[in-house]
N, C-alpha and C positions, 0 to 999 in steps of 0.2 A: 688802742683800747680793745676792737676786736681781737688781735693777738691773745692779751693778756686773760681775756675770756673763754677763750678756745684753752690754752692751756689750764686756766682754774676748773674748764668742767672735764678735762682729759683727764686732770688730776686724781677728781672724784671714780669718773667712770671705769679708767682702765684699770686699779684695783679691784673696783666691784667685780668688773667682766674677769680677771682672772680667779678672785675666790670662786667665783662661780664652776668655770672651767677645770680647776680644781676639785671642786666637791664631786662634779659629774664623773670624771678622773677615776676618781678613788672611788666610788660606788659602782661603776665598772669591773675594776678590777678586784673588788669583792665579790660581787655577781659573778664573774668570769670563775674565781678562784673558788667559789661553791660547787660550782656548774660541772670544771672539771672532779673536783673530792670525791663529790656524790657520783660521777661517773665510774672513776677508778675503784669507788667499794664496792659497785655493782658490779663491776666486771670480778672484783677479787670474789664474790658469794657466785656468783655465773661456774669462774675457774674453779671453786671448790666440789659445786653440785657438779661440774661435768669431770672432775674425777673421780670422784665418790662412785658415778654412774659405770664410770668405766672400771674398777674394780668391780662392783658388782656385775659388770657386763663380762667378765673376764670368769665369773663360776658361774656362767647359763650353760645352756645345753645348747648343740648346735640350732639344732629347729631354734628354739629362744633364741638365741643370736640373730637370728635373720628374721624374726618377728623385731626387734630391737631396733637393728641398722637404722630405718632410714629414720628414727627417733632421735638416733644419735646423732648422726648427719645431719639433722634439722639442727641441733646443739652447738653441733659444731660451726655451723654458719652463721648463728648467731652469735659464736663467742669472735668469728671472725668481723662480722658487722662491730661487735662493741670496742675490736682491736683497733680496728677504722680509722674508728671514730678519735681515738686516744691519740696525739703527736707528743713529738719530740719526747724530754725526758721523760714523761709518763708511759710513752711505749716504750724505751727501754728498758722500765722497771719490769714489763710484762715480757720480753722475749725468748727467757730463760723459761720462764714457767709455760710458755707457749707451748716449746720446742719440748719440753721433756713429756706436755699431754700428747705431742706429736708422738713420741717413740711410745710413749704407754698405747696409744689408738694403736702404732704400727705393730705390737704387739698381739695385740686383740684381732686380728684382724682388718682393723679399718682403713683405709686409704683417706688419709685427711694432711693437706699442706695449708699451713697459717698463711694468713696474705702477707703481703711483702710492701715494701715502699710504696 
């Protein structure tokens, strides 16, 4: 009789325990998958303002240019913090556009290498 009782409340509970386990699950992985979106737009408006900057940083005058720098260089470490932050296929999607503000910086003037692995 105990047997038979042990498996009628096993019956009950362990479906309950996995919806559960489930909901938690998938409310995760919504959370997760906001968490990154909202990361990648920010870094795509970051990437936009800091080439926008650099064109505009590209017709200053020299004095203005080195009034600029370390403005820039702050931008740039930030866009390297938010590169960071990004893994797998969401920093792939940024490595092309990385490398090409690399050559436009190296252009300008700037000494700037994106971070790596």
């Amino acid at each position: 009789m105990d047997f038979v009782f042990i498996i009628f409340i096993a019956s009950i509970v362990l479906p309950i325990v996995s919806w559960v386990v489930w909901f938690f699950f998938i409310r995760w992985i919504v959370e997760n998958r906001n968490t990154i979106s909202s990361a990648t737009r920010g870094f795509d408006e970051q990437l936009l303002e800091l080439e926008q900057f650099l064109y505009d940083f590209e017709a200053l005058s020299k004095q203005k240019k080195n009034q600029m720098k370390p403005e820039i260089l702050s931008m740039f470490m930030q866009a390297n913090n938010q590169l960071n932050q990004l893994a797998g296929i969401h920093r792939q999607q940024y490595e092309l556009r990385v490398s090409e503000l690399q050559g436009m910086a190296a252009n300008a003037g700037i000494d700037w290498t994106p971070s790596s692995y």
